[in-house]
C-alpha positions in Angstrom: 86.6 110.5 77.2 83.0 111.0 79.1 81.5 111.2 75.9 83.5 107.8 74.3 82.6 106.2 77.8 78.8 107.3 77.0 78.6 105.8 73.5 80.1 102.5 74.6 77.5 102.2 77.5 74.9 103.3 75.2 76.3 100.8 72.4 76.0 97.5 74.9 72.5 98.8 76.5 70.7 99.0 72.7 72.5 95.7 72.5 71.0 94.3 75.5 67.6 95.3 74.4 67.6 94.2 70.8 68.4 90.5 72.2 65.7 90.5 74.9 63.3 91.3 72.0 64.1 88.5 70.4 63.2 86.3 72.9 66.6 85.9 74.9 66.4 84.4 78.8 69.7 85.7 79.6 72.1 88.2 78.2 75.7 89.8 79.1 77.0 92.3 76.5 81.1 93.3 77.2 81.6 96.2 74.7 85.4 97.0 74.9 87.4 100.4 72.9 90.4 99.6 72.8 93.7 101.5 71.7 95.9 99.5 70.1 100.0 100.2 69.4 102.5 97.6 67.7 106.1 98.7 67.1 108.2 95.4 65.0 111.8 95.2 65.2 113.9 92.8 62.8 117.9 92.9 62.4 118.1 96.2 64.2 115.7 98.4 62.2 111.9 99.3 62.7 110.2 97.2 60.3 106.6 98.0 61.6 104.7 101.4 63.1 100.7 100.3 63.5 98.0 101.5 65.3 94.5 100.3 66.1 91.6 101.5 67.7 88.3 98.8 68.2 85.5 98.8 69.5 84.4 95.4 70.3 81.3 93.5 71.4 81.5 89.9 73.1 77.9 88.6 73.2 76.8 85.5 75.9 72.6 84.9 75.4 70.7 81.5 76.3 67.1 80.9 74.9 65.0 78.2 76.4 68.7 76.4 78.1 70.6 76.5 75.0 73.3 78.9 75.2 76.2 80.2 72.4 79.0 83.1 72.4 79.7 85.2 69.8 81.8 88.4 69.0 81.2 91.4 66.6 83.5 94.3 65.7 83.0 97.9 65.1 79.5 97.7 64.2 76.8 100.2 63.3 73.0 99.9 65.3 72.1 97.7 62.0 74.9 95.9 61.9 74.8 94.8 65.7 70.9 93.6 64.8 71.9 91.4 62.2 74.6 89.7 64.3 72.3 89.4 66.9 69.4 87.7 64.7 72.5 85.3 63.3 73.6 84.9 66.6 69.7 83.8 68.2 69.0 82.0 65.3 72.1 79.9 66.1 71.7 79.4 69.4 68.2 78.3 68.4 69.6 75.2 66.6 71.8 74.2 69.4 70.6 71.1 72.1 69.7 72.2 75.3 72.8 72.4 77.3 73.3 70.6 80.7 75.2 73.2 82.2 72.6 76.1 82.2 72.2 78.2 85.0 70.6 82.1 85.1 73.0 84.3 85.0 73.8 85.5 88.8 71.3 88.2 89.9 72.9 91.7 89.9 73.0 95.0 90.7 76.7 94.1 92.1 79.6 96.4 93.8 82.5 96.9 91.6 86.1 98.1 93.6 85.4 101.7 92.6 89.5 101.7 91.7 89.8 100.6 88.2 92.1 97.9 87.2 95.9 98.5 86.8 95.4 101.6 84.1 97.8 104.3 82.9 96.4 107.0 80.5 99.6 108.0 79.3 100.4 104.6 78.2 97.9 105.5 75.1 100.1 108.0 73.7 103.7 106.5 75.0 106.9 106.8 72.7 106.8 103.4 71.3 109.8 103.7 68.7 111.5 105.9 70.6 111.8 102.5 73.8 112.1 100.1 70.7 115.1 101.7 69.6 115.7 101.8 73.4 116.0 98.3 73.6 117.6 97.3 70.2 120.5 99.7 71.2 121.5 98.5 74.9 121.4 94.9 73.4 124.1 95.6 70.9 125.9 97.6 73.2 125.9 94.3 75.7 127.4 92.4 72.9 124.7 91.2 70.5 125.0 92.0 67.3 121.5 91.8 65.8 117.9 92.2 67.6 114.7 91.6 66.3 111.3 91.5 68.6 107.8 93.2 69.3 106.5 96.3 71.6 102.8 96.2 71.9 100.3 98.5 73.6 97.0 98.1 74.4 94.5 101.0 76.4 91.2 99.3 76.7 87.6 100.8 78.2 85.0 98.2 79.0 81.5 98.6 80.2 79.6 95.0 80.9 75.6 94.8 81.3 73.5 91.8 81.6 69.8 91.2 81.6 70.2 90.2 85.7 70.8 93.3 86.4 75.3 93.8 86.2 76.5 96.5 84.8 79.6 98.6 85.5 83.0 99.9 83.7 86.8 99.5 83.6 89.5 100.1 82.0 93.2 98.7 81.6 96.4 99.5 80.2 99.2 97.3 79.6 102.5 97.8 77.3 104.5 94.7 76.7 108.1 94.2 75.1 109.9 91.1 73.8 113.3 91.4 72.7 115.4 88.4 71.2 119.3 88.9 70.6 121.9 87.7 68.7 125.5 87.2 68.9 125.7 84.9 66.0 123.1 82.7 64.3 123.4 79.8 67.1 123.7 82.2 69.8 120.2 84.1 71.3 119.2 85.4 74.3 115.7 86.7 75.5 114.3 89.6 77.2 111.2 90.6 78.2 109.1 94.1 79.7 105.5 94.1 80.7 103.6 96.4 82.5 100.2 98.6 83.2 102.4 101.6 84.1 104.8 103.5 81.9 106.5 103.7 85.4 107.5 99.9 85.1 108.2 99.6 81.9 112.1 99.3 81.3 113.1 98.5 77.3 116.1 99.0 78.6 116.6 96.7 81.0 114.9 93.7 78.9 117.4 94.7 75.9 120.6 94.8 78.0 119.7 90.8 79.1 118.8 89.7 75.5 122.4 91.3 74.8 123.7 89.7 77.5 122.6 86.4 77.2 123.1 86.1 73.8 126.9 87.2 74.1 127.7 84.6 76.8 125.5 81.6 74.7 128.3 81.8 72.1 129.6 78.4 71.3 127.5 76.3 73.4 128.1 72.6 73.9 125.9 69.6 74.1 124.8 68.0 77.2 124.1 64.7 78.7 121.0 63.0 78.9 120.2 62.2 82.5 118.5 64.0 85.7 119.5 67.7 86.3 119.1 70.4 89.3 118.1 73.0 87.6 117.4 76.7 88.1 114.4 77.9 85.7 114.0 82.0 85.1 110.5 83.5 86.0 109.9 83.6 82.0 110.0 79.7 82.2 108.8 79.2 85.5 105.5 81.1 84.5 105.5 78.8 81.3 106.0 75.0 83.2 103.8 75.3 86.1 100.1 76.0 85.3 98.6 75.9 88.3 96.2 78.4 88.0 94.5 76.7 84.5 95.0 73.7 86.0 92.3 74.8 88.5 89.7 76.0 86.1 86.8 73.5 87.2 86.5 73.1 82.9 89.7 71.6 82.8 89.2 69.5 86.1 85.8 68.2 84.9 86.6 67.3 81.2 89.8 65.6 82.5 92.1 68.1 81.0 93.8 68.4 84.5 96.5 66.8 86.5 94.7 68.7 89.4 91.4 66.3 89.2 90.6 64.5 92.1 93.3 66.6 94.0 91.5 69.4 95.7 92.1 69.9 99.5 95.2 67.3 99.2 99.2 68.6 99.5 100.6 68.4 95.7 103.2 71.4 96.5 106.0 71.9 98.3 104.9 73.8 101.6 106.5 77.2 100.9 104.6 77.5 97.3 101.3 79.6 97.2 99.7 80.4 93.6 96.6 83.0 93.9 94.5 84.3 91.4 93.4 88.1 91.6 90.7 89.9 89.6 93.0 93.1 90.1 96.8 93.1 91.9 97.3 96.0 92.7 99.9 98.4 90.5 100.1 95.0 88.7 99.6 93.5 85.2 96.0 93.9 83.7 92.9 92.7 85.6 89.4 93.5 85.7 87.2 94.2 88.7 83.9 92.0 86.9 83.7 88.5 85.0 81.8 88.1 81.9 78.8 87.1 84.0 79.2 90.3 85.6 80.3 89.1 89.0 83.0 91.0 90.8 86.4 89.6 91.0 88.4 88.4 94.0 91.3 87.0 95.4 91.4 83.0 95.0 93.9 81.1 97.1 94.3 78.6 94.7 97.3 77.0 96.5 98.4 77.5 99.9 101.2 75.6 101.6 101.5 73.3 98.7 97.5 72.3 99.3 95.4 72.9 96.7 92.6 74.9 98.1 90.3 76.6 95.8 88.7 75.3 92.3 87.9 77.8 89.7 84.3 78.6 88.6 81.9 80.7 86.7 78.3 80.0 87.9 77.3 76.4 86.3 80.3 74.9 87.3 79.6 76.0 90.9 76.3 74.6 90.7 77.8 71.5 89.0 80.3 71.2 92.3 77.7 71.8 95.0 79.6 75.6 95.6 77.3 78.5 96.7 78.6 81.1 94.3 81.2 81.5 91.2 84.9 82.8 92.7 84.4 85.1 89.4 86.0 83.9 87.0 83.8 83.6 84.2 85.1 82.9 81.1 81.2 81.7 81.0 81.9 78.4 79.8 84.9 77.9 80.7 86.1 79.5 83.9 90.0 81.0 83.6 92.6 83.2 85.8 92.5 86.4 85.5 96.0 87.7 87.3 98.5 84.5 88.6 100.3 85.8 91.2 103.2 83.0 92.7 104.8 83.3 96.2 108.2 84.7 96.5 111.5 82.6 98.3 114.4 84.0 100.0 117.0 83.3 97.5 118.2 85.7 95.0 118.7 84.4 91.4 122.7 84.4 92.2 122.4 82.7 95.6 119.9 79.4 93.7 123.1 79.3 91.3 125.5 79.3 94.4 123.6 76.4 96.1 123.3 74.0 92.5 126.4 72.4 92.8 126.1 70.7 89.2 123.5 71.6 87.0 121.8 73.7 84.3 120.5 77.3 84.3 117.1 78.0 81.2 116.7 81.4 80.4 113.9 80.6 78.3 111.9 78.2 76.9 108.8 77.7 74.1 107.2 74.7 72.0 105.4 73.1 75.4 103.6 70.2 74.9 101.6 67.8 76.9 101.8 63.8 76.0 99.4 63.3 79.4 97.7 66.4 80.3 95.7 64.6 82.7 99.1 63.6 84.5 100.6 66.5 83.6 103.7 64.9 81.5 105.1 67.4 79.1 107.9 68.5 77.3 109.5 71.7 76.6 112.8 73.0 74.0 114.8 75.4 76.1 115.4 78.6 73.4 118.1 80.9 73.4 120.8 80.8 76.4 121.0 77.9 78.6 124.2 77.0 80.6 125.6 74.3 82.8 126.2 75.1 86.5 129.3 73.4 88.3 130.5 74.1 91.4 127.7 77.1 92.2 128.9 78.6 89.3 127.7 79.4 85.4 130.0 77.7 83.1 129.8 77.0 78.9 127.0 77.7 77.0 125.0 74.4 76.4 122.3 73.8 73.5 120.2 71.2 71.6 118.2 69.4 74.3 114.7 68.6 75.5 112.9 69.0 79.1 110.8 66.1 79.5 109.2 66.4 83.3 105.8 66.5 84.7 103.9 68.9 86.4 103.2 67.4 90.0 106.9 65.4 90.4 108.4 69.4 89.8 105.9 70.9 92.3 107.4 68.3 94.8 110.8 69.0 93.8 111.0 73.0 94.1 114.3 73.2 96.1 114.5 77.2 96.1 112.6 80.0 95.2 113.4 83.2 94.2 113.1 85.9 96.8 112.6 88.9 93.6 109.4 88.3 91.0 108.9 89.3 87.3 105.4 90.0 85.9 105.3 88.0 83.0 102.8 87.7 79.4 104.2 87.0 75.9 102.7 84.4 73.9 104.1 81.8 75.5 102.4 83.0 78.8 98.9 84.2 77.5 97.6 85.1 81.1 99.4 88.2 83.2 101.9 85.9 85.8 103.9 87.5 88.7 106.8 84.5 89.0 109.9 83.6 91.0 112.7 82.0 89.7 113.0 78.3 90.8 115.5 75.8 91.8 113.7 72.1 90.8 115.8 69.0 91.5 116.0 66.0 89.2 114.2 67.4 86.0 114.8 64.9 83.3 116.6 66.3 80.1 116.6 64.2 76.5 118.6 65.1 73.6 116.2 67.2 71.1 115.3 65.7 67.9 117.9 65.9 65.1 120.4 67.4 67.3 
């Protein structure tokens, strides 16, 4: 391992020196080794068993203001120059970009604790908990799974021509189990964490069984206004707080947060925060892609939007004095979402929604005003209808149409237990609550 951990630093240093050769004003070479695992599951049998190990170098460089990205993988000392004389030549082409700054001035101090990492998650039994999970779903009365265990064991070393460098390393195993009772009938689970510790196949399997057992013969609903209780898996799906509050997305208009900051858009009990590393969380890293260290960002607080996300142009661009490290180094981005917890359990939200629906899941988001944060969502697998505090038939074939800031006003109840949740639905690492929203507006789904 000291000697991989060697070769990588010595991999982005010959890197670094190669571009400032060719002329380069600024440079920050990431050069990741990553162990990959991906276990595939279809009608209850292994259908996949792959591995992959990578070694992979994301390149930022500016010449004279004009800047460009690029990415290169498993490359030789020969290869990496050519990429690099593609990439300059590029960047040469490019116009001068307004949004140049110098990359911030380094040596910084990383947290000397690594992100959330777990060597043993490298060599973990990966069959062995997706058989795990196909088994307790059919024994809660599913009668198929199919679904996807990946793993991924990554090392990283950044350096820059300011003067960052520093390493990390992460771990994170992630399950995602869909069962079924009959073709109509579906329910989801889902298991991520950094720590083989946290990780429960079994757990995720025995609520796809479950939900897809009690979905059987679901009814159609109403159009009209619902209460409705989401699950964390949707929750961290239909409130994007955190991207919302990249200072990209505010500027180019790609945000219903624009114009908002230091105003209440939230109920008062809803915090959202960003962290470079949560601790015995899900992923992280302790530096940007600029090299600057990450940090907590109280993005929300008391239903006021508080904090803007930036790399170090967009500060300058907002008058800030420094980054809140989140480069992404042109466009600024979450690293960990971390939502404040309620003091309702999942059963008691159900209890209190006298008439209304329970979503399990949900996928196929899409935004008709992104700048007012109108969208629409198709609830997938098990959905029900709530009446009298209680769950009652199955329900199916309809459409969420709401928008972002009339839910964030209408969050009734919130759930007092979190779920860390990432599946490709919910590309950044969330730690979400279940939620009670009042009046969401549901629409029949097309052809149903």
């Amino acid at each position: 391992m000291m000697a991989e951990a060697k070769r990588q630093e010595q991999i982005a240093q010959f890197a670094l020196e190669r571009a400032k050769k060719l002329g380069c004003d600024d440079v920050s070479i990431v050069c990741s080794l990553s162990n990959e695992n991906q276990v595939r599951f279809a009608n209850n049998s292994i259908t996949l068993v792959n591995s992959v190990r990578n070694l992979t170098l994301d390149v930022y460089l500016s010449v004279a203001k004009k800047r460009i990205l690029g990415s290169t993988y498993n490359p030789t000392e020969r290869g990496i120059e050519r990429f690099l004389e593609n990439l300059v030549r590029s960047c040469r082409a490019l116009p001068e970009s307004e949004d140049y700054v110098p990359l911030p001035k380094g040596p910084f101090t990383y947290n000397p604790q690594h992100a959330n990492y777990d060597p043993n998650v490298v060599d973990a039994p990966f069959v062995e908990y997706a058989r795990e999970a196909v088994d307790t779903s059919l024994s809660a009365g599913a009668v198929r799974a199919s679904g996807s265990l990946n793993s991924d064991s990554t090392d990283l070393y950044i350096v820059t021509s300011a003067g960052a460098s520093g390493s990390d390393k992460v771990s994170q195993i992630l399950l995602n189990i869909r069962a079924f009772a009959d073709d109509n009938s579906s329910g989801h689970g889902l298991s991520c964490s950094s720590y083989l510790s946290g990780f429960q196949p079994a757990k995720a399997g025995e609520r796809a069984g479950n939900y897809a057992k009690r979905s059987l013969n679901s009814k159609p609903i109403m159009e009209g206004e619902y209460n409705i209780v989401f699950s964390p898996t949707v929750v961290a799906n239909i409130i994007p707080v955190a991207s919302s509050a990249s200072a990209f997305a505010i500027e180019s208009g790609n945000s219903f947060l624009t114009d908002k900051l230091g105003q209440k858009i939230a109920v008062e009990p809803l915090d959202v925060h960003d962290y470079g590393v949560f601790e015995l969380g899900l992923g992280g890293r302790v530096f940007d892609d600029e090299g600057v260290p990450t940090r907590v960002n109280h993005i929300l607080e008391h239903g006021i939007f508080k904090t803007m996300l930036h790399n170090s142009s967009t500060a300058k661009k907002f008058g800030q004095e420094r980054s809140t490290g989140n480069a992404g180094i042109f466009a600024p981005r979450a690293a960990t979402i971390v939502f404040s917890h309620g003091d309702s359990s999942l059963d008691e939200m159900i209890r209190e929604t006298k008439d209304g629906l329970f979503i399990t899941n949900n996928w196929y988001t899409r935004y008709q005003n992104i700048r007012a944060g109108s969208y629409s969502t198709v609830p997938r697998d098990a959905a029900f209808r709530i009446e009298s505090g209680e769950i009652k038939e199955p329900i199916s074939g309809f459409r969420i149409s709401d928008s972002v800031p009339r839910q964030l006003e209408n969050i009734r109840l919130i759930g007092r237990e979190r779920e860390w949740i990432k599946w490709w639905e919910v590309s950044t690492p969330t730690l979400a609550p279940a939620m009670m929203i009042s009046s969401v507006r549901v629409t029949r789904a097309v052809g149903s």
